[in-house]
PyMOL CGO cylinders between C-alpha atoms (Angstrom):
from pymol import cmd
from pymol.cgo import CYLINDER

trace = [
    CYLINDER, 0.00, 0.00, 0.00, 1.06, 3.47, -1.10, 0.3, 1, 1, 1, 1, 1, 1,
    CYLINDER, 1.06, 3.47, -1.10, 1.32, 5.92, 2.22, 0.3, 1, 1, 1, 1, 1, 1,
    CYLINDER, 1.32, 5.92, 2.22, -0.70, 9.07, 1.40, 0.3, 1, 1, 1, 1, 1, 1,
    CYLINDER, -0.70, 9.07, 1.40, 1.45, 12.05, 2.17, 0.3, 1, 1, 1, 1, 1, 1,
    CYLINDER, 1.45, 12.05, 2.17, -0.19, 15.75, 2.77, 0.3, 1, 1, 1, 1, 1, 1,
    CYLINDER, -0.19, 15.75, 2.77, 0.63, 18.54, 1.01, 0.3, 1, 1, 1, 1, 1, 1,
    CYLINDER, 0.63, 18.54, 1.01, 4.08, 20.37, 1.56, 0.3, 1, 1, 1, 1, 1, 1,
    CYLINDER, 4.08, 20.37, 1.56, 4.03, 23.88, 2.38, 0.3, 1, 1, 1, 1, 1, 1,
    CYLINDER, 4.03, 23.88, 2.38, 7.01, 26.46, 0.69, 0.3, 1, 1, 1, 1, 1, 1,
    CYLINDER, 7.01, 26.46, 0.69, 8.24, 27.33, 3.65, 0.3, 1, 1, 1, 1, 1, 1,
    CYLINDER, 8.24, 27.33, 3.65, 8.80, 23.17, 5.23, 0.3, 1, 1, 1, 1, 1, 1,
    CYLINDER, 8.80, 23.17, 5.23, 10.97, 23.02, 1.76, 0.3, 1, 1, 1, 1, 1, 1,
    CYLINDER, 10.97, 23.02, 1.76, 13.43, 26.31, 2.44, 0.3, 1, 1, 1, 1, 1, 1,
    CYLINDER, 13.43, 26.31, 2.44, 13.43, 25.22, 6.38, 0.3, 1, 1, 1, 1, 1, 1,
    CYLINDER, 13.43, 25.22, 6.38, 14.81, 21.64, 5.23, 0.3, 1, 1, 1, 1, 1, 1,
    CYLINDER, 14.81, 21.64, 5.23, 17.47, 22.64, 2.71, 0.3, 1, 1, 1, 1, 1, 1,
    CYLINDER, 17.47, 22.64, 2.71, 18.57, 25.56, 4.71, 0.3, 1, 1, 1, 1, 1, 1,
    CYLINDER, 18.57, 25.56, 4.71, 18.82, 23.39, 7.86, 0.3, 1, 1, 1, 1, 1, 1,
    CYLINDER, 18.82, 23.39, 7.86, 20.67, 21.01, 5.88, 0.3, 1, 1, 1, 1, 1, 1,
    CYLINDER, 20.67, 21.01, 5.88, 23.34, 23.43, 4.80, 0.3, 1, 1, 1, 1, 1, 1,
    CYLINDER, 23.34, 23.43, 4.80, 23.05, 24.66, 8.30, 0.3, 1, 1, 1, 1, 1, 1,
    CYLINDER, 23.05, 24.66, 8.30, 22.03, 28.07, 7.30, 0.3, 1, 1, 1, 1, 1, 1,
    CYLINDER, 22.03, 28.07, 7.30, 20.69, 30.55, 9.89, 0.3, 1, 1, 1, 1, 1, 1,
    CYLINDER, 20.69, 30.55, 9.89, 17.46, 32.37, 8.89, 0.3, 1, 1, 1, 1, 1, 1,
    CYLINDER, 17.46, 32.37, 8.89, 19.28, 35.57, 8.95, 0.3, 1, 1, 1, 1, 1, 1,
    CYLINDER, 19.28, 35.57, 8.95, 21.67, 34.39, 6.55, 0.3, 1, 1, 1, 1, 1, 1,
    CYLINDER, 21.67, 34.39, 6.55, 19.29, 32.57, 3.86, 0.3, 1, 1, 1, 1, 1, 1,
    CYLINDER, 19.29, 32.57, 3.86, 17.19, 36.07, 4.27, 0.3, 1, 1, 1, 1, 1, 1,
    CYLINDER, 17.19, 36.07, 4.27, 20.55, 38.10, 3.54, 0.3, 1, 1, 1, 1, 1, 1,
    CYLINDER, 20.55, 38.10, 3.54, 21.94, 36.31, 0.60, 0.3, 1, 1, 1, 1, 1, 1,
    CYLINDER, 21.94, 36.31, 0.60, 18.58, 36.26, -1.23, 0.3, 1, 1, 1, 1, 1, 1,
    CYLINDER, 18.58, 36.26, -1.23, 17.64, 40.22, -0.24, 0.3, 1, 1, 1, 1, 1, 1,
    CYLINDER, 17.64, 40.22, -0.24, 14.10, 39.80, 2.37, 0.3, 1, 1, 1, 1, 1, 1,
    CYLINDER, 14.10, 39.80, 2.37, 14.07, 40.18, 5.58, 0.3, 1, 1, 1, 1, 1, 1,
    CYLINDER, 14.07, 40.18, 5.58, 14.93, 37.18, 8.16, 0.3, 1, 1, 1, 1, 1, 1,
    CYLINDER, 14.93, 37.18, 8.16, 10.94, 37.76, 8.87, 0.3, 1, 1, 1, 1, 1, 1,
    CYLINDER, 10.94, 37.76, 8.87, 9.74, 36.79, 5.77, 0.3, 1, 1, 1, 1, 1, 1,
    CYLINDER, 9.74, 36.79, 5.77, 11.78, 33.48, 6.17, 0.3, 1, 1, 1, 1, 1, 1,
    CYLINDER, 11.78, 33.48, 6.17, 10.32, 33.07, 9.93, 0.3, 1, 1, 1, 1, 1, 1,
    CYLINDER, 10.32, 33.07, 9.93, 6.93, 34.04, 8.15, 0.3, 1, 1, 1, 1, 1, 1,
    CYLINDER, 6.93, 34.04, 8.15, 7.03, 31.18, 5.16, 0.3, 1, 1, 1, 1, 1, 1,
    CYLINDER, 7.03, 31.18, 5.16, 8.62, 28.99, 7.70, 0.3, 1, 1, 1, 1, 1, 1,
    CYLINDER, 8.62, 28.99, 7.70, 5.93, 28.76, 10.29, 0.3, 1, 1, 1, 1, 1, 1,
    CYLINDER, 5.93, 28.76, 10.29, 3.65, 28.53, 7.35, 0.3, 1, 1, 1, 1, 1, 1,
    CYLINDER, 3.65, 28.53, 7.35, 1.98, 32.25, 8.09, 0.3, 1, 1, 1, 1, 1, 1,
    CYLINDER, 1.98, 32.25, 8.09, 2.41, 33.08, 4.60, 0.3, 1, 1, 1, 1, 1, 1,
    CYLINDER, 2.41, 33.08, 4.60, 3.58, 31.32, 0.97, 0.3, 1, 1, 1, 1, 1, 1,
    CYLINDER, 3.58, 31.32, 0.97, 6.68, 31.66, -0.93, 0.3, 1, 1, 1, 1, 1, 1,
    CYLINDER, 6.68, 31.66, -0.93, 5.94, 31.14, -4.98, 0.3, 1, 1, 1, 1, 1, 1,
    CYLINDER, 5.94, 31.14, -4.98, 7.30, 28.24, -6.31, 0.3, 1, 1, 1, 1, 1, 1,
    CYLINDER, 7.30, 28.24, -6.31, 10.03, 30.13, -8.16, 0.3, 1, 1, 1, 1, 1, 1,
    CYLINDER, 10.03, 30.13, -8.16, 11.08, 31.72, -4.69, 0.3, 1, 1, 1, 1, 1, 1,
    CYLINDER, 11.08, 31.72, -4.69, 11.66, 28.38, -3.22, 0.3, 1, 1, 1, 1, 1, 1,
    CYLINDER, 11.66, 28.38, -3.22, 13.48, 27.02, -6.25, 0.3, 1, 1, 1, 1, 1, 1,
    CYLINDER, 13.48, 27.02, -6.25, 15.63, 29.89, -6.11, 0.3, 1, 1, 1, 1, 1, 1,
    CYLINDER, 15.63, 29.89, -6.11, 16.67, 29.67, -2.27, 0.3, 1, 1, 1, 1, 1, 1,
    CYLINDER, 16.67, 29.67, -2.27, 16.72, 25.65, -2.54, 0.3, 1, 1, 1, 1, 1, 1,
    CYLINDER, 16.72, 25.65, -2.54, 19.01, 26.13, -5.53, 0.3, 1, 1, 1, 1, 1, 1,
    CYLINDER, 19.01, 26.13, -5.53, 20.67, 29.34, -5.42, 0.3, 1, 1, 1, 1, 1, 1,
    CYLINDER, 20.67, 29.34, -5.42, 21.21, 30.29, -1.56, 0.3, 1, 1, 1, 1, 1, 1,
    CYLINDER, 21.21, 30.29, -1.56, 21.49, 26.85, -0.06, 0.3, 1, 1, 1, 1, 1, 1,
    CYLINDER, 21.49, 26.85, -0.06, 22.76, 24.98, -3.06, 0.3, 1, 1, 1, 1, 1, 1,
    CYLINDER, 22.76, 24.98, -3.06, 20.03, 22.00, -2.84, 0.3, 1, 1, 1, 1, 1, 1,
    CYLINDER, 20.03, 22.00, -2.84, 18.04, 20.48, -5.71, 0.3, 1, 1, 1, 1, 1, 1,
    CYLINDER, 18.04, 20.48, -5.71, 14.76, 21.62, -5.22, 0.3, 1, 1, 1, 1, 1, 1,
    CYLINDER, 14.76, 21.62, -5.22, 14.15, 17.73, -5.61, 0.3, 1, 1, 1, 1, 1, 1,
    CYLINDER, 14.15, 17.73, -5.61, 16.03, 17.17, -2.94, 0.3, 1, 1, 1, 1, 1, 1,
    CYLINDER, 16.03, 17.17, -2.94, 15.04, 19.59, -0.55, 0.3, 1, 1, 1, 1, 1, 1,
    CYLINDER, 15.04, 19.59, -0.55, 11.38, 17.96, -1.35, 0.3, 1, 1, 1, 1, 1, 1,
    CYLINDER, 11.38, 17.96, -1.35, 12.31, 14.87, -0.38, 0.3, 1, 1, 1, 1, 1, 1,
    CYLINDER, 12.31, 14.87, -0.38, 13.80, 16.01, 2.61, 0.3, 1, 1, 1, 1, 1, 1,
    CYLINDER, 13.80, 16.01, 2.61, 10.89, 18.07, 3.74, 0.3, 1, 1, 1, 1, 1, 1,
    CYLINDER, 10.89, 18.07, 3.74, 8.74, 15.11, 3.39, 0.3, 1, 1, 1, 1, 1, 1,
    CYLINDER, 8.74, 15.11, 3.39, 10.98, 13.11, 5.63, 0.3, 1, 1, 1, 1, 1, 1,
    CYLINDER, 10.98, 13.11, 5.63, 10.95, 15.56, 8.26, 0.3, 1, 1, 1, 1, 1, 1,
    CYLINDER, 10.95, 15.56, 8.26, 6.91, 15.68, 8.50, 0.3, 1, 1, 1, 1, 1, 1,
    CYLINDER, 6.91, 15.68, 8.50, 7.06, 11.92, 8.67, 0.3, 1, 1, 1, 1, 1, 1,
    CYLINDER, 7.06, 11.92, 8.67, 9.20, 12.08, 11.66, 0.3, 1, 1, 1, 1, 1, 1,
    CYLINDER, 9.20, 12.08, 11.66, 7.16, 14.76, 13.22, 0.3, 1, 1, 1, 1, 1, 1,
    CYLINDER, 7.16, 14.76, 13.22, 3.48, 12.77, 11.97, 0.3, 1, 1, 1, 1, 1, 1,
    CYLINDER, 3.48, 12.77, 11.97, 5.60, 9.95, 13.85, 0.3, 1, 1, 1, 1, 1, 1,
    CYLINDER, 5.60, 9.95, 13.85, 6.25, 11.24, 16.74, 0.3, 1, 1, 1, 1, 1, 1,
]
cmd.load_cgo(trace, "trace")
């Protein structure tokens, strides 16, 4: 059987590839020009990056394939679904 999995939010992608760089908020926020509360903002899911904005920080600030930084997302709300 095929496990279901909910929708991803923006923000659960750019927290999982910038924690796996081991980015700080602050920093992703610097080196892509918006302030660290816009990243606390799409983080905590109080508002939505576009899809190009998260391809651009996956890619471009944190150096992740976007596919990657999917997949790692996902794993992380298993864990937490998990716990």
């Amino acid at each position: 059987m095929v496990k279901e999995r909910a929708n991803l939010h923006g923000g659960s992608i750019i927290r999982a590839a910038r924690k796996h760089r081991g980015l700080t908020q602050d920093c992703v926020a610097g080196l892509y020009g918006v302030t660290s509360r816009t990243i606390k903002n799409w983080e905590n899911k109080h508002s939505e990056p576009t899809f190009g904005t998260v391809q651009a920080i996956c890619e471009d600030v944190c150096r992740v394939e976007l596919i990657d930084a999917i997949s790692m997302a996902f794993d992380e709300q298993e864990k937490q679904v998990a716990a």
